[in-house]
C-alpha positions, 0 to 999 in steps of 0.5 A, spaced: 295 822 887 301 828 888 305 823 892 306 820 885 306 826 882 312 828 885 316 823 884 314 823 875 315 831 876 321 831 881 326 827 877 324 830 871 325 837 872 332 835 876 333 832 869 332 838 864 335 843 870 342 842 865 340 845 859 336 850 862 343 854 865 346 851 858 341 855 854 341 861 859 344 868 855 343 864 849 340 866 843 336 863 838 334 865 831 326 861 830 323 860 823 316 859 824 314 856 817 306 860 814 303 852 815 305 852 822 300 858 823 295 856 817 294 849 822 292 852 828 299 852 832 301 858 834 298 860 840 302 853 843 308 855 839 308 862 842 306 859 849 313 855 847 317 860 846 315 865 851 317 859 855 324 860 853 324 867 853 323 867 860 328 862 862 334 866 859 334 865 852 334 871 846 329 869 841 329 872 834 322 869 832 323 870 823 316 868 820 313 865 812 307 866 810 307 862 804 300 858 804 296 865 806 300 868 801 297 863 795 290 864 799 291 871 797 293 870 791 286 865 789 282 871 793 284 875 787 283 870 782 290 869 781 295 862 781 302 862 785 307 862 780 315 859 783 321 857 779 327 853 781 324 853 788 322 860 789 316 864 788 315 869 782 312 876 785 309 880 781 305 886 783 299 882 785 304 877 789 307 882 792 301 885 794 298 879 797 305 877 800 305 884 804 297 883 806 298 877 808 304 879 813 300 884 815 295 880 817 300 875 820 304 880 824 298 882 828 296 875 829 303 874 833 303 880 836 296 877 839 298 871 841 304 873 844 300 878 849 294 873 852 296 872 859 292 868 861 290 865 868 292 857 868 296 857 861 304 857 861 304 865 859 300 867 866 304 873 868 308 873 863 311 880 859 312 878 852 315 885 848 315 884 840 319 888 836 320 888 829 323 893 824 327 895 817 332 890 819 333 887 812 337 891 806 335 886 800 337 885 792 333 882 787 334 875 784 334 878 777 333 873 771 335 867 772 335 862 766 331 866 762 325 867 768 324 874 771 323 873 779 321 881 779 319 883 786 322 877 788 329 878 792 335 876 797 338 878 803 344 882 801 345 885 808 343 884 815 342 890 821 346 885 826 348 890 831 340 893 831 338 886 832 343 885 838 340 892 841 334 890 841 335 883 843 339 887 849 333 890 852 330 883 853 325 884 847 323 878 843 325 881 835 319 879 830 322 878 823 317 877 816 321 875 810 321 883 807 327 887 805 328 894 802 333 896 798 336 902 799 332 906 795 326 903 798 324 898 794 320 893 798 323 885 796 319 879 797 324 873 800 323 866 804 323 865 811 328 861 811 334 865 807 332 870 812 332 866 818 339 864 816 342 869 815 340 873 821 342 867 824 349 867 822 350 874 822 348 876 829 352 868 830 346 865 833 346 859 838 342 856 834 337 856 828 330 852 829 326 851 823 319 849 825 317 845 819 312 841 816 317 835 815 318 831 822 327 831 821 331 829 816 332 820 814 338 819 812 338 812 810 332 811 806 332 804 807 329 804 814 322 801 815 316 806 815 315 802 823 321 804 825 320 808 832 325 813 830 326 814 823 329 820 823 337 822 825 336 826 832 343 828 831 347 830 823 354 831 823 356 837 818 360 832 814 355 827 814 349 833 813 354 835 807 355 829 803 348 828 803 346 835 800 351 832 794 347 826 793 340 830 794 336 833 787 336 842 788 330 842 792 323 845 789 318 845 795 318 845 803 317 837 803 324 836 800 329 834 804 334 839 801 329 844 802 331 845 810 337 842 810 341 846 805 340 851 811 342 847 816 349 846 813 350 853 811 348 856 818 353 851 820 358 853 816 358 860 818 359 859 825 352 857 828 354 851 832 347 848 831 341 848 827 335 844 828 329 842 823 322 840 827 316 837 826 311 843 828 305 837 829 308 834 835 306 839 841 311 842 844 316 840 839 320 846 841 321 845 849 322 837 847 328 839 842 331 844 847 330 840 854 331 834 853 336 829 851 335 826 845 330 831 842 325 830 837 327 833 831 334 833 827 340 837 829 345 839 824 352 840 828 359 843 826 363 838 831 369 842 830 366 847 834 368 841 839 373 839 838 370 831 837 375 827 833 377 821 833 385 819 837 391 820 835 398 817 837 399 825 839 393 824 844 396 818 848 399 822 853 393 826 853 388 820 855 393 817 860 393 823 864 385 824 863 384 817 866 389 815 871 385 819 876 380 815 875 383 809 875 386 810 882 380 810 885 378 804 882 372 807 877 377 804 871 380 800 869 387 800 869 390 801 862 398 801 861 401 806 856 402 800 851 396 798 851 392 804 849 398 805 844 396 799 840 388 801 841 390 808 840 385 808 833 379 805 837 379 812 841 374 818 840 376 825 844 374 831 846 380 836 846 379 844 848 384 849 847 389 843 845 388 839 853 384 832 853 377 833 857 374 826 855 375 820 851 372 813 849 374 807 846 370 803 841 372 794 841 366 790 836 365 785 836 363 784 830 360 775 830 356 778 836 353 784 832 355 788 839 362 792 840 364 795 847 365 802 849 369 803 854 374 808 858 369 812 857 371 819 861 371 827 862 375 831 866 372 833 873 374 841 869 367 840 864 363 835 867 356 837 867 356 840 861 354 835 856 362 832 853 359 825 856 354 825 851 358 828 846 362 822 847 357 817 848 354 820 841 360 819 837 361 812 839 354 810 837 355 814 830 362 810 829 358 802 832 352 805 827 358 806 821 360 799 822 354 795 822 353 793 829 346 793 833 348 795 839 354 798 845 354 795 851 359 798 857 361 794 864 361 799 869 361 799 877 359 806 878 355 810 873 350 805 872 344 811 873 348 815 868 348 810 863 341 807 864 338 815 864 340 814 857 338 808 854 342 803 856 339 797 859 342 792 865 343 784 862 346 778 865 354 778 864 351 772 860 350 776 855 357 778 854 359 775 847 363 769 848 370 772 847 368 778 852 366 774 857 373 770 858 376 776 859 370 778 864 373 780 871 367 776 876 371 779 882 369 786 880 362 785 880 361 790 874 354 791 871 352 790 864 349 795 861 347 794 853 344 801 849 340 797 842 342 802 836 335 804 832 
């Protein structure tokens, strides 16, 4: 039994070992939604995040509270009022928001402080520290609707957030601002943890959700395997949004979105919406290859862009060495000239670090990635799956259903990311008359869900 066990636990801890060093020092803003709580999910969750915490990551952890206020609000024979996506807080509401906040700190605090034998928080020291860090405004009337104690960011304490972050605290945030003479505002988790996240320029903003990501094409069946897009451009998030109703409730599919985009605009590089009902869901996201959830990713931060005739030289000095010592195939410079438009990039401070190219064959469904390459400089560091992303993007654009790649060298690396080994009879006819029997390549083919 543990010799099976070793060998499930070895490679996959080898496995997730990459993102562990990546997200070390890294700072992640969390916005736990009040459903989350009300369904019994906390005490995983902050076994989670401690977790993360504990491997290198800086977590700022902002919670909602919206169910436990409604329930406050019925305890005192009151209905939940909202307008145009945003509660209507009264002195009741505002009462029972600040009760329930009360409540949900505590609750937390608690969960984050049982070291308890034989459970992933055993010896740990998990410090939580909270505070006035939000000054706020009111939202004021709009269309005629007097929000009241409703209200907005209007300024965040990045560098009190970053000390505290520093001292190796895990900073705890409810969704309350101040003004400046005291005045208490009632705001929404999300527009707090965005604009925390974009102030303290976050690694990432998480939203743990009641809603498992975001489906872009509508058209897919409800069996699809994975209905949800694991990884969305900003471009592509952004044109969504323009298509997309303004968002009322939680359940919408702007509502989180419309975040994502903006935490991505103003330099978080990623912003993620997951499902709280899968357990684990944030360990699955953040350690794993394809995670579980969507990611909303600014890809000018990376510089993934598709070539230009300008990138020639760039491409040819990046591959040769790999094509004298036979991992490709040699290409001459007329060559990737003519086919310069079927290649995507990656470029760092204007040098040429990874490259691949897309050949469909569009009667057979299919399209070759090939020259797939990254710089010996920034192996490791996660530009190969960057690449292989785009390319699977661009085949998906084009109708294909799948990508195959000839290799002699880097099967493993392919088949750990979904690709499956065919005979070269599988190759479409046109492929196959070009198809070199003395190399001997592998054919490795990724189905595109």
């Amino acid at each position: 039994m543990s010799t099976v066990f070793n060998f499930t636990f070895v490679p996959w801890f080898r496995s997730v070992a990459p993102y562990i060093h990546m997200h070390r020092g890294k700072t992640f803003v969390v916005g736990l939604t009040g459903e989350a709580i009300a369904a019994g999910k906390l005490q995983n969750i902050a076994q989670d995040l401690a977790l993360i915490q504990s491997m290198g990551v800086k977590v700022v952890l902002v919670h909602g509270f919206r169910p436990q206020v409604n329930e406050q609000l019925r305890a005192k024979g009151q209905e939940a009022r909202y307008s145009h996506g945003l509660r209507i807080t009264d002195e009741v509401a505002l009462d029972s928001a600040q009760e329930a906040a009360g409540q949900l700190r505590y609750e937390i605090e608690a969960a984050f402080s049982q070291g308890l034998p034989n459970t992933p928080m055993a010896g740990s020291t998990v410090r939580m520290i909270s505070g006035n860090f939000i000054t706020a405004r009111p939202v004021g009337v709009i269309d005629g609707v007097d929000f009241k104690h409703s209200g907005l960011v209007r300024k965040v304490d990045s560098a009190g957030i970053l000390r505290t972050l520093d001292f190796g605290a895990m900073v705890l945030m409810s969704p309350f601002g101040f003004s400046p003479t005291g005045e208490a505002f009632n705001l929404t988790m999300e527009e707090v943890a965005t604009s925390v996240a974009i102030s303290i320029q976050a690694d990432k903003l998480i939203f743990l959700t009641e809603v498992p990501g975001i489906r872009v094409d509508s058209e897919l069946p409800e069996s699809e395997d994975n209905p949800i897009d694991t990884e969305l451009p900003l471009d592509a998030a952004r044109k969504l949004l323009t298509t997309l109703p303004p968002a009322q409730r939680p359940t919408d599919t702007a509502f989180y979105l419309q975040h994502c985009v903006k935490a991505c605009e103003a330099g978080v590089e990623r912003s993620h919406i997951l499902p709280f009902s899968v357990d684990g869901s944030l360990l699955l996201e953040v350690y794993v290859h394809d995670g579980i959830g969507t990611m909303v990713v600014d890809e000018k931060l990376e510089s993934l862009r598709e070539a230009t005739a300008d990138d020639i030289g760039g491409i040819l000095q990046l591959i040769e060495p790999f094509e004298r010592d036979g991992t490709l195939v040699k290409r001459s410079r007329t060559e990737i000239e003519r086919d310069i438009s079927q290649y995507s990039v990656i470029e760092h401070d204007g040098v040429i670090f990874g490259c691949a190219a897309l050949y469909p064959y569009p009667e057979s469904r299919t399209a070759e990635m090939a020259a797939l390459t990254v710089s010996p400089h920034s192996q490791s560091q996660g530009d190969g799956e960057r690449i292989l992303k785009r390319v699977e993007q661009r085949a998906k654009a084009l109708g294909l259903d799948s990508i195959f790649v000839l290799t002699t060298r880097t099967m493993h690396w392919f088949i750990k990311r979904g690709f499956v080994a065919v005979d070269p009879d599988w190759l479409p006819e046109a492929r196959k008359r070009k198809y070199n029997w003395d190399r001997k390549s592998q054919v490795l083919v990724k189905k595109l869900k």
